[in-house]
C-alpha positions as a Markdown table, in Angstrom:
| # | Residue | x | y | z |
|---|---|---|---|---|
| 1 | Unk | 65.9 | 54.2 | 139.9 |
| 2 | Unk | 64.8 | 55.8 | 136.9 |
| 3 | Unk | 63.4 | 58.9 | 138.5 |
| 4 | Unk | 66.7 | 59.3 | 140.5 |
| 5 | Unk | 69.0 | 59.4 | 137.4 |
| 6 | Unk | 66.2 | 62.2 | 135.7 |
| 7 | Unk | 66.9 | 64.5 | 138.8 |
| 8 | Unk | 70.7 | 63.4 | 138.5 |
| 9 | Unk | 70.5 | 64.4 | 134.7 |
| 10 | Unk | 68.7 | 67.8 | 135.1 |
| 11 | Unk | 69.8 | 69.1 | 138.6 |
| 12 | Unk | 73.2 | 69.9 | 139.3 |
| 13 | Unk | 75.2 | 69.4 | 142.8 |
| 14 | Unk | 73.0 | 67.3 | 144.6 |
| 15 | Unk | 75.0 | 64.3 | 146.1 |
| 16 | Unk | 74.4 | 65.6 | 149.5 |
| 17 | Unk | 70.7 | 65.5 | 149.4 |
| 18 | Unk | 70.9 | 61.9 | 147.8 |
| 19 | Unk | 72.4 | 60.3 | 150.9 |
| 20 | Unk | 69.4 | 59.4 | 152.6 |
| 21 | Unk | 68.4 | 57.5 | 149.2 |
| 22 | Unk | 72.0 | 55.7 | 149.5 |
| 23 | Unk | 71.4 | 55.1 | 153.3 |
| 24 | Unk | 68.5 | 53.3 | 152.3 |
| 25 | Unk | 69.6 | 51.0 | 149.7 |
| 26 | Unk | 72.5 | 50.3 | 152.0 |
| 27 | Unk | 71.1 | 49.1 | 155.3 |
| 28 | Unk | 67.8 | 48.5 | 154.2 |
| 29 | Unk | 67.5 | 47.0 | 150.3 |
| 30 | Unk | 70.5 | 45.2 | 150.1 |
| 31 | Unk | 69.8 | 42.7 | 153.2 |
| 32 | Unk | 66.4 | 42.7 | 151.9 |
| 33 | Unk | 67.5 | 41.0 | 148.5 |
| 34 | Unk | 70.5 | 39.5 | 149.6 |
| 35 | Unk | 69.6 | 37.7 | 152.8 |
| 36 | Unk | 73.1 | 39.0 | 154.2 |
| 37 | Unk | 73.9 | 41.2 | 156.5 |
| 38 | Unk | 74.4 | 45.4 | 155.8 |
| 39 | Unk | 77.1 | 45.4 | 153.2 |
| 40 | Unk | 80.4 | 46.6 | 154.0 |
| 41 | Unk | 82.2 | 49.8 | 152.3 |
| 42 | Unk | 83.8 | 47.4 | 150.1 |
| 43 | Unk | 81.4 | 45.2 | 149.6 |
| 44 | Unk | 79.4 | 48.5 | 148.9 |
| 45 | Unk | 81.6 | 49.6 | 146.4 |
| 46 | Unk | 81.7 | 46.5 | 144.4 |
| 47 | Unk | 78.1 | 45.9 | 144.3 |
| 48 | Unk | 78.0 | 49.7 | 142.5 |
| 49 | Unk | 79.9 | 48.2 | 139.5 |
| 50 | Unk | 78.3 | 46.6 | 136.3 |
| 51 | Unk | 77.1 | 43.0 | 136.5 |
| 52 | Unk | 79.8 | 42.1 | 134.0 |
| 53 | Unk | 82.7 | 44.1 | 136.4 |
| 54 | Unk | 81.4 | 41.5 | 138.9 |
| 55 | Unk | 79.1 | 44.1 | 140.6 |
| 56 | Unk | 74.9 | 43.5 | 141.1 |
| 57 | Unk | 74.9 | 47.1 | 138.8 |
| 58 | Unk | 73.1 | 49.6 | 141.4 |
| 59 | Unk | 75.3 | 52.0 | 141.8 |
| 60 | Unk | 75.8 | 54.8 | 144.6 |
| 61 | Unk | 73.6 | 57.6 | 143.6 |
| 62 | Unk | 76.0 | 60.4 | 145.7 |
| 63 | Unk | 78.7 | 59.0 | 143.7 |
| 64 | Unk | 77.6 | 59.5 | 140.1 |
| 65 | Unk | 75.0 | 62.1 | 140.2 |
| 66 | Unk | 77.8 | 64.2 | 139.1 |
| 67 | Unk | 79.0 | 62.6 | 135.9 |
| 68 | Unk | 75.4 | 61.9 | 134.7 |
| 69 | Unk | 74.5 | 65.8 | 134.6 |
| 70 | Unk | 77.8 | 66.2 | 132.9 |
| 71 | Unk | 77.1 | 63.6 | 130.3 |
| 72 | Unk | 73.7 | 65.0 | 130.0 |
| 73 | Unk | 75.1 | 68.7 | 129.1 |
| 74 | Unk | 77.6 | 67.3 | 126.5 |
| 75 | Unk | 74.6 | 65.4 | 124.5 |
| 76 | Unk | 72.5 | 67.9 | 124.7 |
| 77 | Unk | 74.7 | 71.0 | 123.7 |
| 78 | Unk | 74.0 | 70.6 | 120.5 |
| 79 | Unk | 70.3 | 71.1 | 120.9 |
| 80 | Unk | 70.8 | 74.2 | 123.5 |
| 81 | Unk | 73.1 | 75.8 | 120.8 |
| 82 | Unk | 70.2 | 75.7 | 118.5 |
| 83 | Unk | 67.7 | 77.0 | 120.8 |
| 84 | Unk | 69.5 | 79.6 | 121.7 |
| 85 | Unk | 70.6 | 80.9 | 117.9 |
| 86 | Unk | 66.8 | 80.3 | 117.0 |
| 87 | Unk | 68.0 | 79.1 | 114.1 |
| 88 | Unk | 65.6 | 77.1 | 111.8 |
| 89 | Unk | 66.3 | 73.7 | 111.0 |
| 90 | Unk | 64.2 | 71.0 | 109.3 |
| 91 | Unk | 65.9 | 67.9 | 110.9 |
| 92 | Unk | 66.9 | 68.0 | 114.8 |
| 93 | Unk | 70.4 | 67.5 | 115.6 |
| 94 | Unk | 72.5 | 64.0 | 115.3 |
| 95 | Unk | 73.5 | 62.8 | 118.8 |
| 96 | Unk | 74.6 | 59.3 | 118.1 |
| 97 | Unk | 78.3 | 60.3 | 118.2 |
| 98 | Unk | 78.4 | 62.2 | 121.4 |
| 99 | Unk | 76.0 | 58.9 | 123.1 |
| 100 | Unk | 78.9 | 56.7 | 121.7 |
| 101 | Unk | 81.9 | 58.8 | 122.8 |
| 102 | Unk | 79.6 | 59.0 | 126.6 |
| 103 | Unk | 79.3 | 55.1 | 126.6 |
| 104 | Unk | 82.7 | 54.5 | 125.7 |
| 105 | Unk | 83.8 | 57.2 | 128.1 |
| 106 | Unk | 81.7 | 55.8 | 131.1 |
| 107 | Unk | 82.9 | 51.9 | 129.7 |
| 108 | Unk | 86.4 | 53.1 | 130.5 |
| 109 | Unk | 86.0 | 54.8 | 134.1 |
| 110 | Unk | 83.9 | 51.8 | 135.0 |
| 111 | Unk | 86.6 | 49.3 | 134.1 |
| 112 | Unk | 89.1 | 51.5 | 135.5 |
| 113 | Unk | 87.3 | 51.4 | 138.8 |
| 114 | Unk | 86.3 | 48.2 | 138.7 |
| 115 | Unk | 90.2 | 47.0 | 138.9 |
| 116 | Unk | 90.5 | 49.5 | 141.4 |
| 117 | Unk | 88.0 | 48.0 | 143.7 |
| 118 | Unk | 89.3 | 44.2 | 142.6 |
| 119 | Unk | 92.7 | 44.7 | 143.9 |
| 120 | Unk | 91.8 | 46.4 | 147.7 |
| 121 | Unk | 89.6 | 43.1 | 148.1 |
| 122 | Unk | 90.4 | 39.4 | 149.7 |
| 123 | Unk | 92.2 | 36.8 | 147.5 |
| 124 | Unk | 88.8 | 35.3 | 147.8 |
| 125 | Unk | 86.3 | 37.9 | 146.1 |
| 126 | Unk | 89.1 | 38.8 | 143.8 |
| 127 | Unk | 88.5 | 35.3 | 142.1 |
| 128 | Unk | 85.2 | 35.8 | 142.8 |
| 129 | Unk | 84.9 | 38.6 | 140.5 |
| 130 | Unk | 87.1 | 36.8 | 138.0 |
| 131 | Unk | 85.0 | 34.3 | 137.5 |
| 132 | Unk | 81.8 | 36.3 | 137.5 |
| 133 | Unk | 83.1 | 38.8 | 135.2 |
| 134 | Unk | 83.1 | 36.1 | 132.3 |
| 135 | Unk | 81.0 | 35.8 | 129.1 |
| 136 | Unk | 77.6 | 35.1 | 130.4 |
| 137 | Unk | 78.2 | 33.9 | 133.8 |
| 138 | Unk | 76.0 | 37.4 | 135.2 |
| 139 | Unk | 73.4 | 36.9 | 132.3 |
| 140 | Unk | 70.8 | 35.7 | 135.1 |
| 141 | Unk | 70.9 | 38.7 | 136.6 |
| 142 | Unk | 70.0 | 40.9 | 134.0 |
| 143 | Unk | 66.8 | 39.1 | 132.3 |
| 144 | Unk | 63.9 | 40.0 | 132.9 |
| 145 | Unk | 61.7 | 37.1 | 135.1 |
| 146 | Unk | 59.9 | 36.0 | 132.3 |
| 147 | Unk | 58.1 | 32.5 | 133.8 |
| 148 | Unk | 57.5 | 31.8 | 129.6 |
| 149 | Unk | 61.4 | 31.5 | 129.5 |
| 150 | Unk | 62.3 | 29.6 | 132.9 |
| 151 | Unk | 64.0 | 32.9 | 133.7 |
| 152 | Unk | 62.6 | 33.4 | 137.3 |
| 153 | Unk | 64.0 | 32.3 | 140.7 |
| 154 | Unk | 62.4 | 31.8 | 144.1 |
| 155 | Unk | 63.3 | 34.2 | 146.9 |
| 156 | Unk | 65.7 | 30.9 | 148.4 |
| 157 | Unk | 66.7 | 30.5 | 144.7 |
| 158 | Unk | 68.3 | 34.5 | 144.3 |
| 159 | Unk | 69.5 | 34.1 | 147.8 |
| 160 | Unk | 71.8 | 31.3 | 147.2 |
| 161 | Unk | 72.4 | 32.4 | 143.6 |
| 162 | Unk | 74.4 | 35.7 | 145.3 |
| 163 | Unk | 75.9 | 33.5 | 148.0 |
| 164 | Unk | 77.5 | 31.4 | 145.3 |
| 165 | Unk | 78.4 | 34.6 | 143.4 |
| 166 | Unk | 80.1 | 36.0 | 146.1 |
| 167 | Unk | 81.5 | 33.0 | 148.0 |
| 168 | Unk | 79.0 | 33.8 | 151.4 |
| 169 | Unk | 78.5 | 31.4 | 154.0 |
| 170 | Unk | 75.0 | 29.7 | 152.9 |
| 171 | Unk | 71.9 | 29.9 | 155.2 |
| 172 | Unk | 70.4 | 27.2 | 156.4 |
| 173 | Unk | 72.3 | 24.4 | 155.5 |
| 174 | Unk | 73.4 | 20.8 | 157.5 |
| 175 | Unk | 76.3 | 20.4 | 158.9 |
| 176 | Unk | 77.3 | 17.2 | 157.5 |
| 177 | Unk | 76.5 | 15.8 | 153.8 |
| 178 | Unk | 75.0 | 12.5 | 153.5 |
| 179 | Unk | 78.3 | 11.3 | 152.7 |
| 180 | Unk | 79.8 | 12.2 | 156.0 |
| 181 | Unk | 82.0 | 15.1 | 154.8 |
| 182 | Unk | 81.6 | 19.0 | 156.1 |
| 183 | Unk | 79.0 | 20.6 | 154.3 |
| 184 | Unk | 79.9 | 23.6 | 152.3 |
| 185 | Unk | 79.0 | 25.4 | 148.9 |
| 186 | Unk | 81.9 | 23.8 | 147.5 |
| 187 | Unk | 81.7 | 20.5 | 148.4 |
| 188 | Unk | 78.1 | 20.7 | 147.7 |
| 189 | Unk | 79.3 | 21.4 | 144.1 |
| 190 | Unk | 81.4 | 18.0 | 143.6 |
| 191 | Unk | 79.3 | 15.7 | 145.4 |
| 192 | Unk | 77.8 | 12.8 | 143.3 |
| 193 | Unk | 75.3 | 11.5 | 146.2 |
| 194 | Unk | 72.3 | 11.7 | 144.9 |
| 195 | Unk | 73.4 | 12.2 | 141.2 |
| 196 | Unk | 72.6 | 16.0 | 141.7 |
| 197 | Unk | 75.8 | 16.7 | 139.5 |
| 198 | Unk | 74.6 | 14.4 | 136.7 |
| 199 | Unk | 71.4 | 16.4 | 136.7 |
| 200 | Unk | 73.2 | 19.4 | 135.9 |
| 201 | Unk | 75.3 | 17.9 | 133.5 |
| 202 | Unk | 72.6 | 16.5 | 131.5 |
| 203 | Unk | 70.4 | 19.2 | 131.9 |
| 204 | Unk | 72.9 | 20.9 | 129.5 |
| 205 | Unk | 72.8 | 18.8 | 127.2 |
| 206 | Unk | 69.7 | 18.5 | 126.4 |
| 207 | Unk | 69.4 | 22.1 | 126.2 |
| 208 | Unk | 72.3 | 22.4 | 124.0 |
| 209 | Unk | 70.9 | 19.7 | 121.4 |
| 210 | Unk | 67.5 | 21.1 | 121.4 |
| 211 | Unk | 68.9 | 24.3 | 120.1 |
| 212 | Unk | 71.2 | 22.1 | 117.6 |
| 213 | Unk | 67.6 | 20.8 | 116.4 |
| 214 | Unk | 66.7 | 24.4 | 115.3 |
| 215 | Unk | 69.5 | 24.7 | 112.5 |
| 216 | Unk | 70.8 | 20.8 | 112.4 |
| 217 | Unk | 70.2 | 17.5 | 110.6 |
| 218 | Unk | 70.4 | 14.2 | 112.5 |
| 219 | Unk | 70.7 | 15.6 | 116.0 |
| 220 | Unk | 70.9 | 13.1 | 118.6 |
| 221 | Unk | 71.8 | 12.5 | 122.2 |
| 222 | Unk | 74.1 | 9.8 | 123.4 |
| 223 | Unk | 75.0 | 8.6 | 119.7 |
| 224 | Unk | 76.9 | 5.7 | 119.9 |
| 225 | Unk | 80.7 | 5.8 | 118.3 |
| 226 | Unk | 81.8 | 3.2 | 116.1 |
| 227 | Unk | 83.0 | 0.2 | 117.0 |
| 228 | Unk | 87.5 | 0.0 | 116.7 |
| 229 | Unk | 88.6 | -2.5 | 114.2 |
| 230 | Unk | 92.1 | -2.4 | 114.5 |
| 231 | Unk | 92.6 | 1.3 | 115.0 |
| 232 | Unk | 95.3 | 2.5 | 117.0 |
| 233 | Unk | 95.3 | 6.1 | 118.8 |
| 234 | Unk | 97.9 | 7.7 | 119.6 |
| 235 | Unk | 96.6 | 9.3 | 123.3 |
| 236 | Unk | 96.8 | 6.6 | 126.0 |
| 237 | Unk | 93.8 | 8.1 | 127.4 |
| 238 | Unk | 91.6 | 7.5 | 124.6 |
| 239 | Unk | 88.3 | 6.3 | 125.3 |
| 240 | Unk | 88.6 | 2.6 | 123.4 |
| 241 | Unk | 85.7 | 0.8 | 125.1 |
| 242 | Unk | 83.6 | -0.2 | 122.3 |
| 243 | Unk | 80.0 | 0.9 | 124.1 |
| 244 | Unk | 81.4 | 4.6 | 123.9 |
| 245 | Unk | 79.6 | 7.4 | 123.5 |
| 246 | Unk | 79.7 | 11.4 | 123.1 |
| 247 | Unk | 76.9 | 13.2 | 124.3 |
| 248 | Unk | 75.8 | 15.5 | 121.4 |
| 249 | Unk | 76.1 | 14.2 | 117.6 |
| 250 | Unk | 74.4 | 17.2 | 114.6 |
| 251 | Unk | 75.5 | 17.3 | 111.1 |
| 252 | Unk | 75.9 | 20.4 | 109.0 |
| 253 | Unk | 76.9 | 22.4 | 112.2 |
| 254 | Unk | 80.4 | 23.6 | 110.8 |
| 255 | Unk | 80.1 | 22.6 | 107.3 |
| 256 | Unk | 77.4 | 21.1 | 104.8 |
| 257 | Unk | 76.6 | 17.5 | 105.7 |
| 258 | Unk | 79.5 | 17.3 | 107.5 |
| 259 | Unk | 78.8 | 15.5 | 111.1 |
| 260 | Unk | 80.0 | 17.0 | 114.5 |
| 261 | Unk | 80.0 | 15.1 | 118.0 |
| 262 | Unk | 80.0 | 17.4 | 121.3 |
| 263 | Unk | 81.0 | 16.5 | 124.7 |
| 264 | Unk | 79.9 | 18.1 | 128.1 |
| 265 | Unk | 82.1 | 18.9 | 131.3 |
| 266 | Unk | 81.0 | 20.5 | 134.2 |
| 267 | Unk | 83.7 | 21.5 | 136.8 |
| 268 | Unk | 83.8 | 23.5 | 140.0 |
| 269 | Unk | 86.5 | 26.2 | 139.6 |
| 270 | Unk | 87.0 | 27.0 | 143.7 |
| 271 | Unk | 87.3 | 22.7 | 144.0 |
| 272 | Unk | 90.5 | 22.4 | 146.4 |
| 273 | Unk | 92.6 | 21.3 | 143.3 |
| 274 | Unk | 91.7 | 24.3 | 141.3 |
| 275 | Unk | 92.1 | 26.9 | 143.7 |
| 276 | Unk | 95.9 | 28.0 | 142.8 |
| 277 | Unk | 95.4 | 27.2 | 138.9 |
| 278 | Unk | 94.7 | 30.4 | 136.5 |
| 279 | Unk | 91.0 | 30.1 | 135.5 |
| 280 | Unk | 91.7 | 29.7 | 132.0 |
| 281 | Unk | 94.5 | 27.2 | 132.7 |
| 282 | Unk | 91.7 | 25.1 | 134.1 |
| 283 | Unk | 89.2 | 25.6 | 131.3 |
| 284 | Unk | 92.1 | 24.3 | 128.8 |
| 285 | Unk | 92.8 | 21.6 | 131.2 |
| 286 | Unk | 89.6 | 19.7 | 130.8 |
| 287 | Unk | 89.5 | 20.6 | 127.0 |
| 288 | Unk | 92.6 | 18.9 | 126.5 |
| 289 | Unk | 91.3 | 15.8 | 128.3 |
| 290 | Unk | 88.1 | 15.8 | 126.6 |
| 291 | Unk | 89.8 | 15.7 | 123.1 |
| 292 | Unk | 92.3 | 13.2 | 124.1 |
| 293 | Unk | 89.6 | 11.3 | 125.3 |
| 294 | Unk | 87.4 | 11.5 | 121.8 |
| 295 | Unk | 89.4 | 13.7 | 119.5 |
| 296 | Unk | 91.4 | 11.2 | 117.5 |
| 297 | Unk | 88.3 | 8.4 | 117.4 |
| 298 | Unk | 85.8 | 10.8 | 116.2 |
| 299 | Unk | 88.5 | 11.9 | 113.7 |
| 300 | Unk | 89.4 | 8.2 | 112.6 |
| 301 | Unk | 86.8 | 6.6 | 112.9 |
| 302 | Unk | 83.9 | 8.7 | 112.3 |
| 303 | Unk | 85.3 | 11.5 | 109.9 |
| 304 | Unk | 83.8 | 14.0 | 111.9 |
| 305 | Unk | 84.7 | 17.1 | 114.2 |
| 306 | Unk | 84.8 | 17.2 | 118.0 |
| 307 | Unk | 84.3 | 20.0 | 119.9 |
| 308 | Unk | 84.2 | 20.1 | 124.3 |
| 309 | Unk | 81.9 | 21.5 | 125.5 |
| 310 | Unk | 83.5 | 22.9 | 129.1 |
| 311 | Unk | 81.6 | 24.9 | 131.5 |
| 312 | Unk | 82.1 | 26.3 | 135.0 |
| 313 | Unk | 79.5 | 25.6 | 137.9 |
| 314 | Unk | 79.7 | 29.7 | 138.1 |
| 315 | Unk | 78.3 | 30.5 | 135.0 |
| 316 | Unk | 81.5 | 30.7 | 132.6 |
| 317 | Unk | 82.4 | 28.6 | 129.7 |
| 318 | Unk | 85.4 | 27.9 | 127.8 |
| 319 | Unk | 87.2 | 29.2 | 124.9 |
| 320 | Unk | 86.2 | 26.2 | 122.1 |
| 321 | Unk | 82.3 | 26.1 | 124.1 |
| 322 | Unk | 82.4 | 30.4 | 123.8 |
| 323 | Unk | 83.2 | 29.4 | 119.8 |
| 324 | Unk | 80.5 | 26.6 | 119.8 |
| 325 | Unk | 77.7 | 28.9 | 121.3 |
| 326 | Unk | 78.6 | 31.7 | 118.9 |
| 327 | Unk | 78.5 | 29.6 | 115.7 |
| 328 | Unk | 75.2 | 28.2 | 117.3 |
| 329 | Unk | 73.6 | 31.9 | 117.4 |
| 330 | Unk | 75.0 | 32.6 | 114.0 |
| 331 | Unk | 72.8 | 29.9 | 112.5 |
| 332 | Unk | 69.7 | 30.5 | 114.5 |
| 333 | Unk | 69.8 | 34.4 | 114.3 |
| 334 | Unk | 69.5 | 33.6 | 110.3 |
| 335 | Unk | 66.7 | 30.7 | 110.9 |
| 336 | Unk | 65.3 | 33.3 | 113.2 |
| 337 | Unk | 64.1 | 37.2 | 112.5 |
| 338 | Unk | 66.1 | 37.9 | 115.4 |
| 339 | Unk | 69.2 | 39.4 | 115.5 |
| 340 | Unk | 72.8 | 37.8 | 116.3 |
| 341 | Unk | 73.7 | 39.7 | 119.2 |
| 342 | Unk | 70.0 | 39.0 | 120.3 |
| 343 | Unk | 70.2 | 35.6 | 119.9 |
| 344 | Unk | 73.7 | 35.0 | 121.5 |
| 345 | Unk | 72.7 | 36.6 | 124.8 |
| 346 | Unk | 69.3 | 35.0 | 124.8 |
| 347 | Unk | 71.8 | 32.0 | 124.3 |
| 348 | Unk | 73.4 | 32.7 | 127.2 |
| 349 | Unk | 70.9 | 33.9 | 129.4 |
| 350 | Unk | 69.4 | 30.3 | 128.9 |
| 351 | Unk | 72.8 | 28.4 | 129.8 |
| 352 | Unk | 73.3 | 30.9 | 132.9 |
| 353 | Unk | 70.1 | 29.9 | 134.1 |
| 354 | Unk | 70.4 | 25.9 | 133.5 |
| 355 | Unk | 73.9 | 26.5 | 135.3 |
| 356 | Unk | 72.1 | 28.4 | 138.3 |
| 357 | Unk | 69.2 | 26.4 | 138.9 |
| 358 | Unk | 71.4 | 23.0 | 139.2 |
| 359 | Unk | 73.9 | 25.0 | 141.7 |
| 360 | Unk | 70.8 | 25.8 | 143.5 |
| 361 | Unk | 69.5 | 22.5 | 143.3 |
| 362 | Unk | 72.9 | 20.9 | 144.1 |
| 363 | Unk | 73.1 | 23.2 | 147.4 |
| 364 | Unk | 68.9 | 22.4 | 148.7 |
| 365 | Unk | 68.0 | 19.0 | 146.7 |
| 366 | Unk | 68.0 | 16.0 | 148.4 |
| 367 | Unk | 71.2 | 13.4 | 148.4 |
| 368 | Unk | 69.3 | 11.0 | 150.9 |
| 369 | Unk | 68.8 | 7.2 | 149.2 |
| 370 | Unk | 65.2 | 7.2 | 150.7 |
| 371 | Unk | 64.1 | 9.4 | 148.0 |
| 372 | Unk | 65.2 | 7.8 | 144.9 |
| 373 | Unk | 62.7 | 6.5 | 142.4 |
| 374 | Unk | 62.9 | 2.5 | 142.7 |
| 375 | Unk | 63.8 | 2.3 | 138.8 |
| 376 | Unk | 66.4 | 5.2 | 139.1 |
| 377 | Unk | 69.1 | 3.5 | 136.4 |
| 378 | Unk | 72.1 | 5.4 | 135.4 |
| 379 | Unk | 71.2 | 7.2 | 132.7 |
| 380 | Unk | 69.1 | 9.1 | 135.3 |
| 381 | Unk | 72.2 | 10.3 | 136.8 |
| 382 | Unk | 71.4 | 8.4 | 139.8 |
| 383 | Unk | 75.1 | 6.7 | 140.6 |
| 384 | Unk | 78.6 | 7.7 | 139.7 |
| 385 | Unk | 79.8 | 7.9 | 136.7 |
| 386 | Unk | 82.8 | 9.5 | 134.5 |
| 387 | Unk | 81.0 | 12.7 | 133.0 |
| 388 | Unk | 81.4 | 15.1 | 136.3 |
| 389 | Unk | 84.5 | 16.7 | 137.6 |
């Protein structure tokens, strides 16, 4: 695309010649990459918009060639001017200013358009986008498929990674589940045959404490709490059993020496009961839970924070996890040479894919019994338990 935007840059009024190139991308790429059928005008039009607008970010080339020679003469006016004058002058002219006022000009119109596409779609992509539009949820699709990193996907893998974006009907799927219930993307999410949803919540995790090793003393997974001797908390729902456990303990996260204990959640956010709930009404929904569940014995008992750790099967996390992961590239970008904004989306980018892959994985792994190791035990993930919602 690079070569396209260089012509649209230098050679004015040519949207007209640039509709084969759209035709192509239309009826032609897109099925290609998608799996789906030619997209529809709307479907067109939101696939033009930024992967954090809830686009895929490839635009319609007849539809911006206009505004990218126009941004190209405003930056470079100042350099024509001096051409022209033949004026001599040691240092070349400082651009930064007009870039910024371009990108925060172009930010605006894309936003702008964005809602404006959002609100002539379904009820259905409209939380689609919602949901792909939060903080890291389209990370996957703008690394770079760096094997090193885990960051690339099978051709089945990107297939049903933009059916699960976009709420498509998946390909070659059963009918039926192992558990005897209609098989959709949906329910494939919730389903605990198999222990597919364990998986994905563990995976987490583990990834999450093995960053926490990086910048943390005493990091551990499944730390047991303290026995109660005679402690009474005030929630009713308060996890009392005296096996209890959180699933990430690290001292000196928040404050010197002073220990922490995270807790994982993994929901569906298009589950049948979450389908008429605000999105961030649901994310505070299972926060709440969580601390009522450990808040008050990790405070008690232990002396130490808690923090949920909530994230959505579609990529999105929320508002005390956004906090966590942010404090988390804080402390590595300084234990690091790399930079915090650097290290919060390579943050990110690592979550989105752990997130992906088990949706994948939850959609195309295996739920028979007949496949199970014969010393699967729970820890494994292998039979229901209380972590997954």
């Amino acid at each position: 695309m690079g070569r396209w935007v260089y012509l649209m840059r230098t050679i004015p009024n040519i949207s007209s010649l640039l509709q084969p190139l759209e035709d192509a991308i239309r009826l032609k790429l897109f099925p290609s990459i998608t799996g789906h059928v030619a997209c529809a005008t709307g479907e067109r039009e939101l696939f033009s918009l930024p992967c954090r607008f809830g686009g895929l970010g490839m635009g319609d080339p007849t539809a911006f060639c206009e505004s990218q020679f126009d941004a190209s003469l405003r930056i470079t006016a100042p350099l024509k001017d001096l051409i022209i004058s033949q004026v001599a002058h040691v240092h070349s002219p400082d651009t930064r200013s007009i870039k910024a006022q371009v990108h925060q000009h172009r930010r605006k119109a894309s936003k702008k358009r964005a809602l404006e596409i959002r609100n002539g779609l379904s009820s259905q992509l409209q939380r689609a986008i919602d949901l792909n539009s939060e903080p890291g949820a389209s990370s996957w699709l703008l690394a770079l498929p760096l094997q090193d990193q885990g960051y690339h996907l099978t051709k089945q893998e990107f297939w049903d990674a933009l059916h699960l974006r976009y709420g498509w009907t998946l390909l070659n799927t059963p009918s039926h589940c192992v558990c005897g219930s209609p098989f959709t993307a949906d329910h494939a999410m919730i389903c605990r045959h198999g222990g597919l949803t364990f998986v994905r919540h563990n995976d987490l995790r583990d990834t999450t404490a093995e960053l926490l090793s990086n910048v943390c003393t005493n990091a551990a997974i499944e730390p047991p709490l303290q026995s109660l001797s005679g402690e009474e908390l005030t929630p009713r729902s308060a996890n009392c059993q005296d096996d209890a456990r959180a699933d990430i303990h690290a001292r000196g996260f928040w404050g010197r020496r002073q220990s922490a204990f995270f807790d994982v959640r993994v929901f569906h956010p298009n589950a049948q009961s979450y389908r008429n709930v605000s999105i961030p009404s649901v994310y505070r929904r299972h926060e709440m839970q969580k601390k009522r569940e450990y808040g008050d014995r990790v405070r008690e008992v232990e002396f130490a924070s808690f923090t949920p750790l909530v994230f959505a099967t579609t990529g999105g996390m929320g508002k005390e996890a956004i906090t966590f992961y942010r404090r988390l590239a804080e402390l590595l970008s300084k234990h690091s040479a790399l930079s915090y904004s650097s290290t919060l989306a390579w943050i990110r980018c690592t979550l989105s894919f752990s997130l992906l892959r088990s949706a994948t994985m939850c959609i195309r792994g295996s739920r028979s019994i007949s496949f199970r190791s014969p010393d699967a035990s729970p820890e494994m993930g292998l039979t229901n338990g209380p972590r997954e919602t």
